[in-house]
PAZAPA-4460 file (N, C-alpha, C; in steps of 0.05 Angstrom, whole numbers, plus 32768, in hexadecimal, padded with zeros to 4 digits):
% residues 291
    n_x    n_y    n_z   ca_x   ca_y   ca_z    c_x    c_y    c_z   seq   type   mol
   8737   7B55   77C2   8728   7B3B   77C0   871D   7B33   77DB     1      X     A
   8723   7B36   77F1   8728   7B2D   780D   870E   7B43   7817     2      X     A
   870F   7B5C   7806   86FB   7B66   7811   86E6   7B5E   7800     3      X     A
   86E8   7B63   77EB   86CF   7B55   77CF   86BD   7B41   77E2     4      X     A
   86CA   7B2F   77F1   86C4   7B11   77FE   86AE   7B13   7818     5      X     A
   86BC   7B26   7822   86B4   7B2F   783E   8694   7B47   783E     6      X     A
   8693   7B4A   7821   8680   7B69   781F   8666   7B4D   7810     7      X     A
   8677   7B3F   7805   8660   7B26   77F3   8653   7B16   7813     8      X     A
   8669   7B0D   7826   8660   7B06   783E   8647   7B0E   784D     9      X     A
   8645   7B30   7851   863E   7B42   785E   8628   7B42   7856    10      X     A
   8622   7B44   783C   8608   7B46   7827   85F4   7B2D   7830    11      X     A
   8605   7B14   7831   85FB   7AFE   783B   85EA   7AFB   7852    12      X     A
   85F7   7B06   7862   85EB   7B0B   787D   85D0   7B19   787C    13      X     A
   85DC   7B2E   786F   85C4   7B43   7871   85A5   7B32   786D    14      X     A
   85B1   7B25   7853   859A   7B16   7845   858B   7B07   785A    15      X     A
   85A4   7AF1   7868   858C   7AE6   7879   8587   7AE8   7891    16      X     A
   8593   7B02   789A   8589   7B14   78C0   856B   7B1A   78B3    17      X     A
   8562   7B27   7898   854B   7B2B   7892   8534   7B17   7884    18      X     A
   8546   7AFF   787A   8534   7AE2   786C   852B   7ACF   7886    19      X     A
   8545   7ACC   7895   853F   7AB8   78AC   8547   7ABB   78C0    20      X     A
   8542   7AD8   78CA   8559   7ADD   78E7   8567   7AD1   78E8    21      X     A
   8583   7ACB   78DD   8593   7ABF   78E5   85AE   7AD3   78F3    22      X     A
   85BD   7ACE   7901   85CF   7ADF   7915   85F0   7ACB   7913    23      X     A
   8602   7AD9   7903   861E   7AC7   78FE   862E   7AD1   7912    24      X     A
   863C   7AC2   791E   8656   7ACF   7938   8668   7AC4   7920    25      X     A
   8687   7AC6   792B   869E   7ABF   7922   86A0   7AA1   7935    26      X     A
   86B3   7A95   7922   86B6   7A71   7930   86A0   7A64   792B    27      X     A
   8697   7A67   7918   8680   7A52   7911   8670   7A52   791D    28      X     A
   8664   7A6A   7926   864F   7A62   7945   8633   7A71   793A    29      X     A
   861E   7A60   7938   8603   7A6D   7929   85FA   7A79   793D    30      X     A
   85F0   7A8F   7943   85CF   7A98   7955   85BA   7AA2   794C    31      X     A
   85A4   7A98   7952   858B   7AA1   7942   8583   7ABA   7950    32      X     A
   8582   7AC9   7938   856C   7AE6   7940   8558   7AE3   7930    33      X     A
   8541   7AED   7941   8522   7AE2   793B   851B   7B05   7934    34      X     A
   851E   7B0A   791A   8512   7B1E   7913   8521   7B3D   7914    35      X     A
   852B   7B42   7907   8548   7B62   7910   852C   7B6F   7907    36      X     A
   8533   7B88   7917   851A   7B9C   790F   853A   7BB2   78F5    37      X     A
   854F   7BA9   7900   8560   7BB7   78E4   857E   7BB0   78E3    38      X     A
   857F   7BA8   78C5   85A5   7BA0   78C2   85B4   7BB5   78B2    39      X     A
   85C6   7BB9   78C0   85DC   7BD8   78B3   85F7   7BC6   78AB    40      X     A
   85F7   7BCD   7893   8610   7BBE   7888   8627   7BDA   7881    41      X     A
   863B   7BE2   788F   864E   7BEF   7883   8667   7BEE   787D    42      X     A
   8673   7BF9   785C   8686   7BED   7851   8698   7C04   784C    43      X     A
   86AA   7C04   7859   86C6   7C16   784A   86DF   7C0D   7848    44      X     A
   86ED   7C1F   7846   8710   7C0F   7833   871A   7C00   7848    45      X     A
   8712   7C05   7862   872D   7BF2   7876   8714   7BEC   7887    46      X     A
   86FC   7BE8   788A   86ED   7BCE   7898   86D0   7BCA   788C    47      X     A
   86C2   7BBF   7893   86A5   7BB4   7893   869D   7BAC   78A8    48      X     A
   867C   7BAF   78A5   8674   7BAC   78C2   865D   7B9F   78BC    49      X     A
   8647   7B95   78D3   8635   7B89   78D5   8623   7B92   78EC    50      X     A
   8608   7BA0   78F2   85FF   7BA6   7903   85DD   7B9E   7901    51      X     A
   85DA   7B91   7919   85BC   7B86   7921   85B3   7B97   7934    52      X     A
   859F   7BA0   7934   858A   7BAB   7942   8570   7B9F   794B    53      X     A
   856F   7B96   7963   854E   7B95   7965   854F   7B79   7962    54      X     A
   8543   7B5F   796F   8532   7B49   795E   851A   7B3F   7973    55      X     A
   8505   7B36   7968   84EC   7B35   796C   84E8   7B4B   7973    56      X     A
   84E5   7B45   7997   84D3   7B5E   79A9   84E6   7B6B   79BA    57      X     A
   84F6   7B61   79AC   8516   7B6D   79C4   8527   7B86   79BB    58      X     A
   8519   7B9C   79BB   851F   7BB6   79A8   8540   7BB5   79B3    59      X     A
   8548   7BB3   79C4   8566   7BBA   79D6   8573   7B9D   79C6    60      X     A
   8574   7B8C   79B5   858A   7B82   79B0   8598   7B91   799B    61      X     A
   85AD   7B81   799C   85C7   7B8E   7995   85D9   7B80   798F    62      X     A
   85E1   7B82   796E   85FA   7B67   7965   8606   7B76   794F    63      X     A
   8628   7B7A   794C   863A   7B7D   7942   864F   7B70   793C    64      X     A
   8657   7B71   7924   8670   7B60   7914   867C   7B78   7903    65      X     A
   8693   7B7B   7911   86A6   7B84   78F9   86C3   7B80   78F6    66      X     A
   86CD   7B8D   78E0   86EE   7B7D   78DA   86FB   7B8E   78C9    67      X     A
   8716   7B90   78CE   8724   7BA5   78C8   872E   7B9C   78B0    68      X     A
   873D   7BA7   7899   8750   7B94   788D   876C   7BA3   7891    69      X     A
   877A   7B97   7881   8798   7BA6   788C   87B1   7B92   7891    70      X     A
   87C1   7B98   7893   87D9   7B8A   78A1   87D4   7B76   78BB    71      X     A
   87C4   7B88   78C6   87B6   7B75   78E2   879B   7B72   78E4    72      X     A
   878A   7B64   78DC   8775   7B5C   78D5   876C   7B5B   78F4    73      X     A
   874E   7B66   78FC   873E   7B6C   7912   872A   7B63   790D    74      X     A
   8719   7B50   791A   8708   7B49   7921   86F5   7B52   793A    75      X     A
   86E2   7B5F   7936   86CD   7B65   7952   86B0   7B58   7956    76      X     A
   86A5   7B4B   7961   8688   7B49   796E   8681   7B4B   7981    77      X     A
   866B   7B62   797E   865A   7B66   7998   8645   7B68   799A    78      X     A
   8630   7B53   79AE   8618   7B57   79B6   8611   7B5A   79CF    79      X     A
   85F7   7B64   79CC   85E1   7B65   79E0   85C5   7B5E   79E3    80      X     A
   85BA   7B51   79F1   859E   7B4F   79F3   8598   7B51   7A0B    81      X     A
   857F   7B48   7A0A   856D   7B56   7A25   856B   7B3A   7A39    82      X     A
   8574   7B3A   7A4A   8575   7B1F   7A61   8553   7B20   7A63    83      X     A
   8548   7B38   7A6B   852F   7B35   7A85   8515   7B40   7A74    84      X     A
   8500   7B3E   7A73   84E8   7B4E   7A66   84D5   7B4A   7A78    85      X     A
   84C5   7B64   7A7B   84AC   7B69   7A87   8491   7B61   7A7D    86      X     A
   847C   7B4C   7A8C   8466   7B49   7A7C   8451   7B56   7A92    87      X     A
   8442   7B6E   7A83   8429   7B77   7A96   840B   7B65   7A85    88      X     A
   8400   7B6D   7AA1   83E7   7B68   7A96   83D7   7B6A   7A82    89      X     A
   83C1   7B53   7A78   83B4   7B5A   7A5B   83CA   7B5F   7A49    90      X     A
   83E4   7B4F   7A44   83F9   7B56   7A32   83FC   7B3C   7A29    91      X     A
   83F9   7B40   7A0E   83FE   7B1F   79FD   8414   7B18   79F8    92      X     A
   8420   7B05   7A09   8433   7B02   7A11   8440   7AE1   79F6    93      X     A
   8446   7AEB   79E2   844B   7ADA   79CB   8469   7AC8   79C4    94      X     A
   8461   7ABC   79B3   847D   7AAA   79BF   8499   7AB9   79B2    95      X     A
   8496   7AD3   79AD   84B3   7AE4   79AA   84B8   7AE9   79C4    96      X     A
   84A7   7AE6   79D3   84B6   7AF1   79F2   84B9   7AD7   7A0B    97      X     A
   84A5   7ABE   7A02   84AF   7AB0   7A0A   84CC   7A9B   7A0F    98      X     A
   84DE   7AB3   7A20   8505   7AA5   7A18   8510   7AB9   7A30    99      X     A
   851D   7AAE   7A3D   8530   7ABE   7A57   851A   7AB7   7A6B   100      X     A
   851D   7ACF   7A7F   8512   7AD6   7A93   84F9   7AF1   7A95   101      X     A
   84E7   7AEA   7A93   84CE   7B06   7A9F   84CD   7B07   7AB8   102      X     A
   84CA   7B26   7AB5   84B8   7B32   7ACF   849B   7B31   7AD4   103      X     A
   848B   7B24   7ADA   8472   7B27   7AE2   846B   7B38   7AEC   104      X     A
   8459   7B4C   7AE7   8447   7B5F   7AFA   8429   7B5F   7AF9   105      X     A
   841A   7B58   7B0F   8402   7B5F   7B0E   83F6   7B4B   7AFE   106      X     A
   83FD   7B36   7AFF   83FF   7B1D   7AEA   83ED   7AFF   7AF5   107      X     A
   83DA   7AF4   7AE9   83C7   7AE8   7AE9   83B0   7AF2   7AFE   108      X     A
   83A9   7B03   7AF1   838A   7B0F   7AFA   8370   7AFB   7AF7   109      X     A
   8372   7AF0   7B0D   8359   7ADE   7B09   8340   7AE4   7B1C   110      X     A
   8326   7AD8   7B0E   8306   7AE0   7B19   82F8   7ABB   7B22   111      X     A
   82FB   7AB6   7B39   82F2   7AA0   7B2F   82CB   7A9F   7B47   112      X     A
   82BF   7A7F   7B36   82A3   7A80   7B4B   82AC   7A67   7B54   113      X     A
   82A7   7A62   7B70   82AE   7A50   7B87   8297   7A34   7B8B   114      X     A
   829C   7A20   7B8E   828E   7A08   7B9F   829B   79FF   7BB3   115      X     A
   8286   79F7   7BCA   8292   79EE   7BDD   828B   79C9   7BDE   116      X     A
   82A6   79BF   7BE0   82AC   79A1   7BE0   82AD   7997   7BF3   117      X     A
   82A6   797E   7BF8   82B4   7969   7C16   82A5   7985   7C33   118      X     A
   8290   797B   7C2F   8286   7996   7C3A   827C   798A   7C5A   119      X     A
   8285   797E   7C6F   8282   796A   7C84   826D   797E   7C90   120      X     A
   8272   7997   7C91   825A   79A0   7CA2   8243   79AA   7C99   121      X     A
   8235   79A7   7C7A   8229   79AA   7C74   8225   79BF   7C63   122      X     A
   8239   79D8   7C6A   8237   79F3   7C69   8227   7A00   7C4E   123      X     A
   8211   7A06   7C51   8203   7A13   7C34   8207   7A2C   7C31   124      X     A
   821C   7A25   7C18   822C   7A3D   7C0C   8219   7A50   7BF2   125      X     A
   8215   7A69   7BF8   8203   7A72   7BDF   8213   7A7E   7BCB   126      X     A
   822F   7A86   7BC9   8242   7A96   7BB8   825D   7A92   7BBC   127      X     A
   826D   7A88   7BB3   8287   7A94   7BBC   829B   7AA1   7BA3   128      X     A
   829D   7AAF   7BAD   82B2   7AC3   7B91   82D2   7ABC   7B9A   129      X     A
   82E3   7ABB   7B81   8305   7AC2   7B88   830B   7AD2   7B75   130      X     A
   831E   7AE2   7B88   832C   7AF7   7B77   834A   7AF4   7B7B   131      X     A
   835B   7AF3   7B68   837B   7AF2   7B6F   838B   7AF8   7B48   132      X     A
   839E   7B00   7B5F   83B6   7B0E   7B4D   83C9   7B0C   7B55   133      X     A
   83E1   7B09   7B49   83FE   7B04   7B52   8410   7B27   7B4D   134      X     A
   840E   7B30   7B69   8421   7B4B   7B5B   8437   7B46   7B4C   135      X     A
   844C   7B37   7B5C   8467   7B3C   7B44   8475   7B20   7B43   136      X     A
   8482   7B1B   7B31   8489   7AF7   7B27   849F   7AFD   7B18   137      X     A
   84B3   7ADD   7B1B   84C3   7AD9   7B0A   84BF   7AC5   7AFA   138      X     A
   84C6   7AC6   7ADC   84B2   7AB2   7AC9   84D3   7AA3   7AC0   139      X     A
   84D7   7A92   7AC0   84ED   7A84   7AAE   84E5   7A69   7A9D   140      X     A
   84EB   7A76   7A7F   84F1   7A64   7A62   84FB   7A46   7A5E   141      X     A
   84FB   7A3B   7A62   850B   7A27   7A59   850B   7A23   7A46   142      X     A
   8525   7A18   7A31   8531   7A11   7A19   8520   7A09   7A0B   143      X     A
   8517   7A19   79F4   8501   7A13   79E2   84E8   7A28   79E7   144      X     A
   84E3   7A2A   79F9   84CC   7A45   79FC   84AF   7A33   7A01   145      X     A
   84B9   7A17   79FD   849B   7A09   7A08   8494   7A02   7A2C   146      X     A
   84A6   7A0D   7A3A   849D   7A05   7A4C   84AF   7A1F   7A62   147      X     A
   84A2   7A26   7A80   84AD   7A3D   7A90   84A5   7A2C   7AAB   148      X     A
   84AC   7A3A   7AB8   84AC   7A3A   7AD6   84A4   7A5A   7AE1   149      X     A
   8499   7A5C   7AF3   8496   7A79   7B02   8491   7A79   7B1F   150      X     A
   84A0   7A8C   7B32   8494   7A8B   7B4E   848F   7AB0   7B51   151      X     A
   8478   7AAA   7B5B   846B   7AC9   7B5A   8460   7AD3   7B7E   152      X     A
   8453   7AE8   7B82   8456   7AF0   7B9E   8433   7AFD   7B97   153      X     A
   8422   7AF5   7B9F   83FE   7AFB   7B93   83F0   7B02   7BB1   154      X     A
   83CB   7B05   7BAB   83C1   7B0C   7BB6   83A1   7AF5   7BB5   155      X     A
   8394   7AEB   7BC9   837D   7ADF   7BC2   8365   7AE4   7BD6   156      X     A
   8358   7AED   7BC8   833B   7AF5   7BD4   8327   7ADE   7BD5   157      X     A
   8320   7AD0   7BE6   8304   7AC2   7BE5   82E5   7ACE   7BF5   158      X     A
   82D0   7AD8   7BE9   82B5   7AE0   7BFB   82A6   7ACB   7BF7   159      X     A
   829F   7AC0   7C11   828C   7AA2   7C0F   8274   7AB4   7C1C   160      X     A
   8261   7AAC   7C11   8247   7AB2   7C18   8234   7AA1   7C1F   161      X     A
   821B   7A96   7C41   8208   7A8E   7C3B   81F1   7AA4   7C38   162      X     A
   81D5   7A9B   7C28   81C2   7AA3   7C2E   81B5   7A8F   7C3F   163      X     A
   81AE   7A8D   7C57   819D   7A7C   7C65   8192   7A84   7C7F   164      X     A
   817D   7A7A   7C90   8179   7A85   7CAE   8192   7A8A   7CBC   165      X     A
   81AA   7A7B   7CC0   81B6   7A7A   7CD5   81D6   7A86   7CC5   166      X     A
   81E1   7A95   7CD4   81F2   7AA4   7CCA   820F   7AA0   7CDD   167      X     A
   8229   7AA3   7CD6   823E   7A9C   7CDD   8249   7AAF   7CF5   168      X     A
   825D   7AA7   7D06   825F   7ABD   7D1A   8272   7AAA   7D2F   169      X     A
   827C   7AC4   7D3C   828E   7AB2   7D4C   827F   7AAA   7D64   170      X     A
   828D   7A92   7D6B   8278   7A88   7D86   8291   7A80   7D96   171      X     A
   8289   7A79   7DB3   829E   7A6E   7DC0   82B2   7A5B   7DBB   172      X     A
   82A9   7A46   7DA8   82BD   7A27   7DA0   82D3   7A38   7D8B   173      X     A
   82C7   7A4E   7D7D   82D4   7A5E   7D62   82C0   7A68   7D50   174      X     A
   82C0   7A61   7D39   82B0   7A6F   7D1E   82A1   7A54   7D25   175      X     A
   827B   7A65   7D22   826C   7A51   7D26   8251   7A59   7D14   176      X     A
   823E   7A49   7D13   821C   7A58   7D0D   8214   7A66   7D27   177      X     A
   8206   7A7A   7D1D   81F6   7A8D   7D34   81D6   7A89   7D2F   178      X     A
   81C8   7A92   7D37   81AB   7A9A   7D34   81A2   7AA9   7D33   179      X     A
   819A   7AB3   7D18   8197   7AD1   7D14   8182   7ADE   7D27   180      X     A
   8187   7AFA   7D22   8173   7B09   7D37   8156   7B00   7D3A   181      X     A
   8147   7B08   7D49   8129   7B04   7D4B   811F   7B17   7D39   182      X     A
   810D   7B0E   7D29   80F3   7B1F   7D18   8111   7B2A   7CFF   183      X     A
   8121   7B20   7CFB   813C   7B23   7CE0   8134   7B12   7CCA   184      X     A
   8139   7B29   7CB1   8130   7B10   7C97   814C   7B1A   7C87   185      X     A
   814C   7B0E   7C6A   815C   7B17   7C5C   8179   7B12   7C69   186      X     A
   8182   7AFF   7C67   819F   7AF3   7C7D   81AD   7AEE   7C66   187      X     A
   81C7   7AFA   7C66   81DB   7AF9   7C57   81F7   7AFB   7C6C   188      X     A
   8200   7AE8   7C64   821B   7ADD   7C76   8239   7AD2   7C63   189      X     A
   8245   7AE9   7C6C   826A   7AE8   7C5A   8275   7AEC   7C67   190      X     A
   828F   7AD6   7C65   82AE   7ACD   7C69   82BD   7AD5   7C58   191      X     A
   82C7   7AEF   7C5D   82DC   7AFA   7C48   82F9   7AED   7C53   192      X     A
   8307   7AE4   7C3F   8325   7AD8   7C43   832C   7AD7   7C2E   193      X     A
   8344   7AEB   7C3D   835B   7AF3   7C2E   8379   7AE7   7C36   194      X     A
   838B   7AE8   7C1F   839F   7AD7   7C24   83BD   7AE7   7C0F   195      X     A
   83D3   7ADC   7C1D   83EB   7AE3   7C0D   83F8   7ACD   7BFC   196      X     A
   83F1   7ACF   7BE5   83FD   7AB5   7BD3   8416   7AA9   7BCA   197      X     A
   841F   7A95   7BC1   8442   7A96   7BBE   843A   7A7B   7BA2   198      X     A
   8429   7A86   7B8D   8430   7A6F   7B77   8446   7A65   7B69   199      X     A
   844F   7A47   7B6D   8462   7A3F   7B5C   844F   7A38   7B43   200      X     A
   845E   7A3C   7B27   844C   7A33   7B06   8457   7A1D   7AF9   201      X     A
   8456   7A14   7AEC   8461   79FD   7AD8   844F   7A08   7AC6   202      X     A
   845B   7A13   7AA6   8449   7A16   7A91   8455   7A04   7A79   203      X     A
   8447   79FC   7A64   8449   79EF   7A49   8434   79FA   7A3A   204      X     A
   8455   79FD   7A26   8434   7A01   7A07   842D   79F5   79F7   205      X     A
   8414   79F3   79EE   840E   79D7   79D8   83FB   79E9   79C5   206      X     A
   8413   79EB   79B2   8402   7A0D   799B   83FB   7A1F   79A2   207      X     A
   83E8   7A2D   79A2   83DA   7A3C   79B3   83D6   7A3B   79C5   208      X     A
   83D8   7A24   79D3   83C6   7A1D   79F2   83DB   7A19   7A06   209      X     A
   83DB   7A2E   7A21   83EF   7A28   7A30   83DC   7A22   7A4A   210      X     A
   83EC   7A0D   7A50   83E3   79F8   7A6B   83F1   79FC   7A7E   211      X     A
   83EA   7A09   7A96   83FC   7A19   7AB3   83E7   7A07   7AC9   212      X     A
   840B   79FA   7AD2   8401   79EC   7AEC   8404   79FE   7B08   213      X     A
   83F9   7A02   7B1A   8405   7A0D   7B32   8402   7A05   7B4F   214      X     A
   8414   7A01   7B5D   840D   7A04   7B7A   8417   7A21   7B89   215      X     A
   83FF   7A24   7B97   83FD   7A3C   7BAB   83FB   7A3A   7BC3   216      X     A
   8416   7A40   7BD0   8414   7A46   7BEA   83FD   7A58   7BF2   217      X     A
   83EE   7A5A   7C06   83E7   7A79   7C11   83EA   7A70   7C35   218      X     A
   83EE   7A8F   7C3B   83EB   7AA1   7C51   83D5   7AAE   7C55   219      X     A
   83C0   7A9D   7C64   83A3   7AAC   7C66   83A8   7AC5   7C82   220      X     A
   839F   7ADB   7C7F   839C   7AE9   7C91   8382   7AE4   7C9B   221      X     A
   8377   7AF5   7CB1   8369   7AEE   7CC7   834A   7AF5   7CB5   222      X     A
   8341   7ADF   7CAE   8327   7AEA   7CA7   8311   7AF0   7CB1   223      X     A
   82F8   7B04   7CA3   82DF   7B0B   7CBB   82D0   7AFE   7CAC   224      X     A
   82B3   7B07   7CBB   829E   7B05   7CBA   828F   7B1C   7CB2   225      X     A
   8272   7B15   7CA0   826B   7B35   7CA1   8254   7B2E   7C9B   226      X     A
   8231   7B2D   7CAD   821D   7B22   7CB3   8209   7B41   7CAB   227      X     A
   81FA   7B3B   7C93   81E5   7B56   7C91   81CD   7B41   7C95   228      X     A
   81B8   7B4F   7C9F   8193   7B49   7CA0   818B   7B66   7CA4   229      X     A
   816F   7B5B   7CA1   815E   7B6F   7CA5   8147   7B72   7CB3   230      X     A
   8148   7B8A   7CCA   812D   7B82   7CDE   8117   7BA2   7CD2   231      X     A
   80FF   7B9F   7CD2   80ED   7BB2   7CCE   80F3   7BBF   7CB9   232      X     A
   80FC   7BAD   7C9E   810C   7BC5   7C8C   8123   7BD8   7C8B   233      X     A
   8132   7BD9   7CA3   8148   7BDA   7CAD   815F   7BBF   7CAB   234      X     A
   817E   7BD1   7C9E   818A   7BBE   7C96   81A4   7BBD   7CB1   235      X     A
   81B4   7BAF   7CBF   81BB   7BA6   7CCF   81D4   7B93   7CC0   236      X     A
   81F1   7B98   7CC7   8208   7B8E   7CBF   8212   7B89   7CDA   237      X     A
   8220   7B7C   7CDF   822C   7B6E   7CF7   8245   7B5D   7CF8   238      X     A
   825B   7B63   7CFA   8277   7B64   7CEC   8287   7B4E   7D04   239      X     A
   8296   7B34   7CFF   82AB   7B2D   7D11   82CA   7B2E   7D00   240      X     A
   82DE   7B39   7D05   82ED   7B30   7D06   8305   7B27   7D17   241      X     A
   8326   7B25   7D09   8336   7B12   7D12   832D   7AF0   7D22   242      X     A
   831F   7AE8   7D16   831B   7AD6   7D18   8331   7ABE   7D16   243      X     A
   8332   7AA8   7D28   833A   7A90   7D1F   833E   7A81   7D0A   244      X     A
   8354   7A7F   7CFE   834F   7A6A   7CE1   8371   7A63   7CD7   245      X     A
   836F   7A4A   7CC5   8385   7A43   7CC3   8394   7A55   7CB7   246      X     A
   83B3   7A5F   7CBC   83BF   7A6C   7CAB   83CF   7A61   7C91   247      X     A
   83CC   7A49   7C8C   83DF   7A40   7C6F   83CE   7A32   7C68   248      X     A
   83CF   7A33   7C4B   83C6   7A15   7C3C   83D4   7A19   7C27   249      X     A
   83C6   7A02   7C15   83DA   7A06   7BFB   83BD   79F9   7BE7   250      X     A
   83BD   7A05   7BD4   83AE   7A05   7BB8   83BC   79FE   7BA5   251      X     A
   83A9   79F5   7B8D   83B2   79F0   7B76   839D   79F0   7B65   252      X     A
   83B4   79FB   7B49   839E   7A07   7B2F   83AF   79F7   7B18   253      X     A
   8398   79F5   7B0C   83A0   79F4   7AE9   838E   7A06   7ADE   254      X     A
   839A   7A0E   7AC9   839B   7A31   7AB2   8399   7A1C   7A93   255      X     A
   8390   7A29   7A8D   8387   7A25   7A63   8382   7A41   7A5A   256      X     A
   839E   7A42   7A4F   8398   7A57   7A51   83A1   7A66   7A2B   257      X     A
   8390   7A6D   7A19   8392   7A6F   79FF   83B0   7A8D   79F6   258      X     A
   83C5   7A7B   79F1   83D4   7A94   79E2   83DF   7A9F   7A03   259      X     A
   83DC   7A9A   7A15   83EE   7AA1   7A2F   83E8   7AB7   7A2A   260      X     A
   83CE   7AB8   7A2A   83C2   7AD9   7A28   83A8   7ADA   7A4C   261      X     A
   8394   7AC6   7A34   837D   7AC0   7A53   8376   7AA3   7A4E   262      X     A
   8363   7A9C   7A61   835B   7A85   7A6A   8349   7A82   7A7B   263      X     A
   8342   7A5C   7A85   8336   7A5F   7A94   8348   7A4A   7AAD   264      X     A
   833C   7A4B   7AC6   8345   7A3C   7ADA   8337   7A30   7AE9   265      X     A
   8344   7A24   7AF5   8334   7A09   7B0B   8349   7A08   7B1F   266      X     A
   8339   7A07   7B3C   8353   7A0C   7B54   8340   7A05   7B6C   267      X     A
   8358   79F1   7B7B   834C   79DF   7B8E   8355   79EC   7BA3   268      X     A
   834C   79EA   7BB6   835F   79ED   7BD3   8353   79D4   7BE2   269      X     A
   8365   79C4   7BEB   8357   79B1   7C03   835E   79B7   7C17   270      X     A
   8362   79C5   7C26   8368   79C8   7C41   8345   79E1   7C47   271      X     A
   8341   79DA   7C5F   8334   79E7   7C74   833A   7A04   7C7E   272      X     A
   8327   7A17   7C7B   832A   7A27   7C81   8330   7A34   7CA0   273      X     A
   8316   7A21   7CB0   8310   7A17   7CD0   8313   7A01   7CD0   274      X     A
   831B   7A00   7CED   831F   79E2   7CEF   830B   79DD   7D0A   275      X     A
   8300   79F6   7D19   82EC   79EB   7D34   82DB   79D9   7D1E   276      X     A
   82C6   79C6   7D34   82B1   79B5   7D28   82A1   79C2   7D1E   277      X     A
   8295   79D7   7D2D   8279   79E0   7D27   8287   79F7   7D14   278      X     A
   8298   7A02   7D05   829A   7A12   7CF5   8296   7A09   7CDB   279      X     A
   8295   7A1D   7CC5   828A   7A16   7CA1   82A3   7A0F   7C9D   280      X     A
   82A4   79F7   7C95   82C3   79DE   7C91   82BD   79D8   7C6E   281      X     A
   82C9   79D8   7C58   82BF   79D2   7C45   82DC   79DD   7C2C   282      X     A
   82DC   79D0   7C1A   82FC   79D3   7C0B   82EB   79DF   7BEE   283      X     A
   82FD   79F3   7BE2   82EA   79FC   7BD6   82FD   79F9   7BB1   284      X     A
   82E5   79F6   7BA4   82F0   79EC   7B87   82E9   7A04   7B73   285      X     A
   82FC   7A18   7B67   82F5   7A30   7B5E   82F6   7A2C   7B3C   286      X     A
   82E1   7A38   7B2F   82EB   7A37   7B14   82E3   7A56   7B09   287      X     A
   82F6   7A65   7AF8   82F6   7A72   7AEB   8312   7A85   7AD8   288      X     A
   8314   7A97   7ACA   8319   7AA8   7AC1   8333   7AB1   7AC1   289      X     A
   8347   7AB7   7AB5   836D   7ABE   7ABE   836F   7ACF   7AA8   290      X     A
   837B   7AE6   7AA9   838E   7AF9   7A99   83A0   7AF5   7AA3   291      X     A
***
């Protein structure tokens, strides 16, 4: 009868590890499994068992119940799941995997186009591009799956471009305007700066739509200069670097980003790149693009 009870039990389970992921311990204690990819029920004269495999995206879990009968009645449970998961790039990252801790790799690939703000010296900017990516991150869940935190270790590219007569260059005070050559047309003038990033995230989801706040340290390395014209049809590049310029600032973005797949962004920096007078002084307001 005791086994009759325990095999009617077992059946139970089965039913709803596959109706409603549901996951039974001993002592009254529920845990939800979100999906078994398979339940093994086995029955013979002196025990029964219970075995889960798999739920959602977490091929490695692992849950067992079984019980002896007999003179001394045995009870066993054992599980496993996966603490940590990897999210790469272009990977739709859905709310079965939003729970624990991720690895980030190569993670928010963003393209953005640049304005320059609060612009004291005037500086007429014809382009500016950003490029950045976070190599590797730790992503953590909080209770419910609507909201994470992440601090990641990235990379950010900015090329500011003028087209105008007078072109950038170092001068004695620091980074200054020059005057281009005599009988020179065609003046194209870029500030490549590059930098080592340290984003902290705040994310929330609202349905589909995940909302990522961030501040970003960076570590600008020494940026150049890189001045092309052209005299008699002849083209002419003329290169400064290690240049002077501040080494820290700190940025900030907000992400919209559909299904925590892609998006778009908006990202401020107010700090100064130069700080001599006569250098291109100007905070720049980026909007574009995130995988």
């Amino acid at each position: 009868m005791k086994r009759l009870l325990f095999t009617l039990l077992s059946l139970t389970l089965y039913t709803a590890a596959w109706a409603s992921g549901g996951e039974w311990l001993p002592g009254d204690t529920v845990v939800r499994v979100v999906r078994p990819d398979s339940v093994v029920i086995l029955d013979t004269d002196s025990s029964a068992q219970v075995t889960i495999y798999g739920q959602g995206d977490d091929p490695n879990y692992f849950y067992s119940y079984s019980k002896s009968f007999g003179k001394e009645s045995l009870t066993k449970v054992n599980e496993r799941a996966e603490l940590w998961s990897i999210s790469l790039p272009l990977q739709n990252r859905c709310d079965n995997e939003d729970r624990g801790l991720n690895l980030l790799l190569f993670n928010n690939i963003s393209v953005g186009y640049g304005f320059a703000v609060k612009n004291p010296t005037n500086t007429d900017l014809h382009a500016v591009w950003q490029f950045s990516l976070e190599l590797v991150g730790v992503q953590a869940y909080l209770p419910g799956s609507h909201d994470y935190f992440s601090l990641g270790i990235g990379m950010e590219t900015n090329l500011i471009s003028q087209h105008t007569r007078q072109m950038w260059g170092h001068t004695p005070g620091g980074v200054g305007l020059l005057p281009p050559p005599e009988g020179s047309y065609d003046h194209r003038s870029t500030i490549t700066d590059c930098a080592w990033t340290l984003p902290l995230h705040y994310g929330h989801r609202f349905g589909s739509l995940w909302v990522d706040l961030a501040a970003i340290g960076q570590l600008h390395l020494k940026p150049k200069i890189s001045n092309t014209y052209k005299v008699e049809n002849r083209e002419y590049t003329h290169k400064f670097r290690h240049l002077s310029a501040n080494d820290l600032s700190l940025s900030y973005r907000l992400t919209l980003d559909y299904k925590n797949y892609c998006g778009i962004y908006v990202q401020y920096n107010p700090n100064y790149l130069f700080d001599a007078p006569q250098a291109p002084r100007f905070r720049l307001l980026t909007v574009g693009i995130s995988l």
